[in-house]
C-alpha positions in Angstrom: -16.9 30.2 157.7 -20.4 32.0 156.7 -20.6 32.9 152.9 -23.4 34.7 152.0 -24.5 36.5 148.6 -26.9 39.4 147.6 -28.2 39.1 143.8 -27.2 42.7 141.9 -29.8 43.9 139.3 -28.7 47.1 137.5 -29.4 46.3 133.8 -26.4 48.2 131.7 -24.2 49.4 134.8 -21.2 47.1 136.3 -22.4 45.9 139.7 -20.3 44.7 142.8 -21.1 43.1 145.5 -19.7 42.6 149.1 -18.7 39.6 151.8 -20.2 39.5 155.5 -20.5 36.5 157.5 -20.5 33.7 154.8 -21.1 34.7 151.5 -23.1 38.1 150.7 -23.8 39.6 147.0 -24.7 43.2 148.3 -25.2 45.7 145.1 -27.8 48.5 144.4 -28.4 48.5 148.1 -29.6 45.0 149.0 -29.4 44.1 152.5 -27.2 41.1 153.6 -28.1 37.9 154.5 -26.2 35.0 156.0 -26.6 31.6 156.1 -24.0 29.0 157.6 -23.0 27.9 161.4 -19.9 30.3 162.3 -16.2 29.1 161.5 -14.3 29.1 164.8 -11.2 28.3 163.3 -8.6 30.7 162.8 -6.6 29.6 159.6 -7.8 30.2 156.5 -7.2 29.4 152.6 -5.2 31.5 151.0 -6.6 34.6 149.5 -6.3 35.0 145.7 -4.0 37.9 144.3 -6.0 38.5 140.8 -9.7 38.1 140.0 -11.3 35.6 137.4 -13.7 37.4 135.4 -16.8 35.6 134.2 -19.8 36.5 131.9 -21.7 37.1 135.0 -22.3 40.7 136.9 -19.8 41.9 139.0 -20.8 41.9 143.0 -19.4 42.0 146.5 -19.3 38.7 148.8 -19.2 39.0 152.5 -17.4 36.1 154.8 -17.2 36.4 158.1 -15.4 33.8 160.5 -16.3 33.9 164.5 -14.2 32.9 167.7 -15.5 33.2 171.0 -12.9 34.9 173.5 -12.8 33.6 177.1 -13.1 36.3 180.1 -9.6 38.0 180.2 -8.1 36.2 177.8 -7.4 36.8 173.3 -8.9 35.3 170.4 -8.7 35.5 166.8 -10.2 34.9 163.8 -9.4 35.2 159.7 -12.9 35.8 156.9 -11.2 34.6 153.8 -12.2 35.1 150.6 -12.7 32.7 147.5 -10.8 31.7 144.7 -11.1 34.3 141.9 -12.1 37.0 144.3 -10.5 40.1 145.3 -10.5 40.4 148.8 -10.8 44.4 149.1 -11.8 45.5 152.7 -13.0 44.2 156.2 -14.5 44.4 159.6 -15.2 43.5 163.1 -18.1 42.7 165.2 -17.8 42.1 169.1 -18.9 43.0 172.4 -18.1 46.7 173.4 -15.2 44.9 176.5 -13.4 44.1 174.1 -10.1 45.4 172.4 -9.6 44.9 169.2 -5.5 44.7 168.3 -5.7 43.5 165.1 -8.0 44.5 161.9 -5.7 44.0 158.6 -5.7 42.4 155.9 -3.4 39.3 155.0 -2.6 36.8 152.2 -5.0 34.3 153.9 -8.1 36.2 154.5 -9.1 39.7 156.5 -7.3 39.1 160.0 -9.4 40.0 163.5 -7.9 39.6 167.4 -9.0 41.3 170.2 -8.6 41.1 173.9 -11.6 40.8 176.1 -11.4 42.4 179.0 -14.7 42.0 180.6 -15.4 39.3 183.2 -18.2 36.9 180.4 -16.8 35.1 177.9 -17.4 37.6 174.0 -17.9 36.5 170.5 -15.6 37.9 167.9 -16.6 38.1 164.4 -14.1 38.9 161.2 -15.8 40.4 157.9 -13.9 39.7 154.8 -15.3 41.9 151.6 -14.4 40.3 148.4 -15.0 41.5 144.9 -15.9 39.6 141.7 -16.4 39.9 138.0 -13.8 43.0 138.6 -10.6 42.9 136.1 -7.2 44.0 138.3 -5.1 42.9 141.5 -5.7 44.0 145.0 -2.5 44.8 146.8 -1.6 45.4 150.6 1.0 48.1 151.3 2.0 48.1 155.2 3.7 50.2 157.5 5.4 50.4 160.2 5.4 53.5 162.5 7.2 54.4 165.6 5.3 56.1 168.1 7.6 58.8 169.8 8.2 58.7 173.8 6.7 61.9 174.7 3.4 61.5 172.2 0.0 59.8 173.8 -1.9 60.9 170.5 -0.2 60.1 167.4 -0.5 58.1 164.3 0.8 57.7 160.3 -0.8 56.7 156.9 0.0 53.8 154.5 -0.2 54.5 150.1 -1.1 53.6 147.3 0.6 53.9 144.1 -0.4 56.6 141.5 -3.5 55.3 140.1 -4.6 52.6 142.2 -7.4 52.9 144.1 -7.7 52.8 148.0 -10.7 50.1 148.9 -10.1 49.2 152.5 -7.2 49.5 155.1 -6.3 48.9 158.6 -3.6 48.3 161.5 -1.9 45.9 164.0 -0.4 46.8 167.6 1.1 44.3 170.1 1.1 45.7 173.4 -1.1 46.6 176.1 -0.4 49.9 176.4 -2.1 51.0 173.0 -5.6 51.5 171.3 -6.7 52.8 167.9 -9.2 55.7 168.1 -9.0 56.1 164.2 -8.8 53.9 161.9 -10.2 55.1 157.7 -9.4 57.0 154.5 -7.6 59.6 153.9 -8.9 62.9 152.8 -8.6 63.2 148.7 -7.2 66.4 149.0 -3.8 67.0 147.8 -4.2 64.0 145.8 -3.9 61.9 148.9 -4.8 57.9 148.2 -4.8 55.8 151.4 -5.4 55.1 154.8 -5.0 56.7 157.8 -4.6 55.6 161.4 -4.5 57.2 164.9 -3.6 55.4 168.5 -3.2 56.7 172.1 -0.9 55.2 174.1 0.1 54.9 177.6 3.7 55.8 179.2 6.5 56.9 177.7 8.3 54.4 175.8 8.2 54.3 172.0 5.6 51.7 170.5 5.7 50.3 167.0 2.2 50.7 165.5 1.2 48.9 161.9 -1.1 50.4 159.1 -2.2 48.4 156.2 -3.9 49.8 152.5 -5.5 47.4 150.3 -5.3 49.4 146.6 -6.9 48.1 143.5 -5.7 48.4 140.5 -6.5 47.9 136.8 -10.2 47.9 137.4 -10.7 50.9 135.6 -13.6 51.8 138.4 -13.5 55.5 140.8 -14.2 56.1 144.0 -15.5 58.3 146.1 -15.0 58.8 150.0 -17.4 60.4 152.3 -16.8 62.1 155.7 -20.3 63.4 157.3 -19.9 66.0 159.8 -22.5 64.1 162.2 -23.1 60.4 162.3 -27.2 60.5 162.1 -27.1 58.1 164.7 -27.8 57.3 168.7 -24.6 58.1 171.2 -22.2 55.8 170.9 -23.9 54.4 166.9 -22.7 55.8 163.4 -24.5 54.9 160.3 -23.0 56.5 157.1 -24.6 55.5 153.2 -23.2 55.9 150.3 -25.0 57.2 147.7 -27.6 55.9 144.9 -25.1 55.0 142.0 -22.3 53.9 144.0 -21.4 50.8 145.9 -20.5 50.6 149.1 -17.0 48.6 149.8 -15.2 50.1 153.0 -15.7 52.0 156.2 -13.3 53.1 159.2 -14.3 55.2 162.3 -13.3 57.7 164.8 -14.1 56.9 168.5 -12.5 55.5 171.4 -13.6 51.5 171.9 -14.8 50.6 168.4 -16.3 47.6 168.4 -18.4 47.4 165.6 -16.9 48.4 162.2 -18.8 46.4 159.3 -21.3 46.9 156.6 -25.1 47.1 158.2 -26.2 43.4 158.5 -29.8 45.3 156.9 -28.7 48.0 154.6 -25.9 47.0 151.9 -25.6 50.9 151.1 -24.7 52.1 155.1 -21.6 51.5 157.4 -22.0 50.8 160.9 -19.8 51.5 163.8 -20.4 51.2 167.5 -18.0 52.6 170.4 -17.4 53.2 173.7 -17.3 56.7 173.5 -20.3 58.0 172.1 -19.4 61.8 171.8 -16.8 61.0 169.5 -17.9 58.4 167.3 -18.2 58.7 163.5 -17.7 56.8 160.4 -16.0 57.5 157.3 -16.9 55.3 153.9 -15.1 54.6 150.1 -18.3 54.3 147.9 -17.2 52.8 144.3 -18.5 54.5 141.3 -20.8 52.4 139.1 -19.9 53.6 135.2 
C-alpha cells in the first residue's frame, strides 16, 4: 500500500487533506505526491468508523493499492485507510480495456475490480481518500436496484440522512452484460443529499445493480457540488476544480468506459476522469467548505 501526505498551511481556517496512492496530505491545493512500491494485495485492515482528533490541522490522505490484471482475465484491489481516519471517498486508475465492476466503499478500505478485456496484461490502481483531525463518523448507505427487462438505460440513487453530508459514493454490478456510464452526486435541488448512478445493459433480463453513499456526519463542515457544463479538457479527458476556499474530496463522471476517476496526481484542487467515449465525458466534484 502507497501512503502519501501533502502539508496544509491555512493559518485560522480548518484544513483537510486527501489519500492517493500511499499517503497524500492534499489541502489549499497542493499537488500529490507518492512514495512507496505498490500493494498488490487485495485485503486490507479494517477501516475505522470514527475519527481521532488531534491538536494538529485537519487534512486529507490518499492510499492507493495496485493489482495487475492478466489479458482476459479480473483483478482487484482495496486502498485502506488508517486508524483514526475517516475514509470519505475513492477512485480508480487503469488502462482504458478495462471494465471496471466494482468502485465502493467497504469496512476494509475503498474496494476496485475490473475486468481487462484487452489482449496485454493492465495495472489496476484503488484510491482510498481519508479524512483527519475531522470530529464525526462516515457511514455507507447501499442499495440495491433492479434493472427492469425492457430498460438498456436506467439507474437509482442511494441517501443520506437529514443532515449528513454526502462525500463520496459508488456501485457494484456482477455480470457481463452491464456497465456504469454514470457514476456522482446528486443535484442539491430539492434538498437532494446523495449519489447517483446510471448503467446500460445488454438483453432483456432484469440485473441487480448496487449504489453506495459515504455521508459524514457531525463534522459541522458544508459542501458544495459542482457540475460544469463542459469539461475544459481534450476528447476523451475531464478536469474539474474546486474552488479557492474549499477542498476538494470526491468526483464521479459521465461517459461510457471510465477509466480514470481520481484526484489529479499534480493538482490537489482538480478531478480527473478519462473514458472511452470522448463526446460524452464529464466530471462532477463535492468541494468541502473551509469555515
Amino acid at each position: 500500500m502507497i501512503k502519501k501526505m501533502i502539508p496544509l498551511v491555512i493559518a485560522g481556517a480548518l484544513l483537510l487533506s486527501v489519500l492517493t496512492c500511499g499517503t497524500q496530505t492534499t489541502g489549499s491545493n497542493s499537488p500529490a505526491t507518492e512514495t512507496g512500491a505498490p500493494d498488490t494485495t487485495a485485503g486490507a485492515s479494517p477501516a475505522p468508523t470514527g475519527s481521532t482528533v488531534t491538536s494538529g490541522p485537519p487534512f486529507i490522505e490518499q492510499v492507493s493499492a495496485q493489482v495487475d490484471i492478466p489479458a482476459a482475465g479480473s483483478g482487484a484491489a482495496i486502498a485502506a485507510c488508517p486508524a483514526g481516519s475517516l475514509l470519505v471517498s475513492g477512485g480508480f486508475s487503469t488502462g482504458e480495456n478495462v471494465r471496471i465492476d466494482k468502485s465502493m466503499p467497504t469496512s476494509a478500505g475503498w474496494s476496485v475490480e475490473g475486468q481487462n478485456t484487452g489482449v496485454d496484461a493492465q495495472p489496476l490502481l484503488a484510491y482510498a481518500y481519508c479524512l483527519h483531525n475531522v470530529p464525526g463518523a462516515a457511514k455507507i448507505v447501499s442499495v440495491d436496484y433492479t434493472m427492469r427487462a425492457n430498460e438498456t438505460y436506467d439507474g437509482a440513487f442511494a441517501y443520506c440522512q437529514s443532515g449528513d453530508l454526502i462525500t463520496g459514493g459508488g456501485y457494484a454490478i456482477n455480470v457481463d452484460g452491464m456497465e456504469v456510464y454514470n457514476s456522482g452526486p446528486l443535484l442539491v435541488e430539492n434538498g437532494q443529499n446523495g449519489w447517483n448512478i446510471m448503467a446500460q445493459k445488454n438483453g432483456n433480463e432484469e440485473l441487480v445493480l448496487s449504489i453506495y453513499a459515504v455521508c459524514l456526519s457531525g463534522s459541522g463542515l458544508t459542501n458544495k457540488r459542482i457540475f460544469p457544463e463542459s469539461s475544459g479538457g481534450d476528447a476523451g479527458d475531464s478536469l474539474v476544480n474546486c474552488p479557492p476556499g474549499t477542498l476538494l474530496v470526491a468526483g464521479g463522471y459521465d461517459g461510457t468506459g471510465t477509466h480514470i476517476n481520481r484526484i489529479s496526481p499534480s493538482d490537489a484542487s482538480a478531478w480527473e476522469v478519462s473514458s472511452r467515449d470522448g463526446d460524452e465525458t464529464m466530471s462532477h466534484v463535492i468541494c468541502l467548505n473551509l469555515p
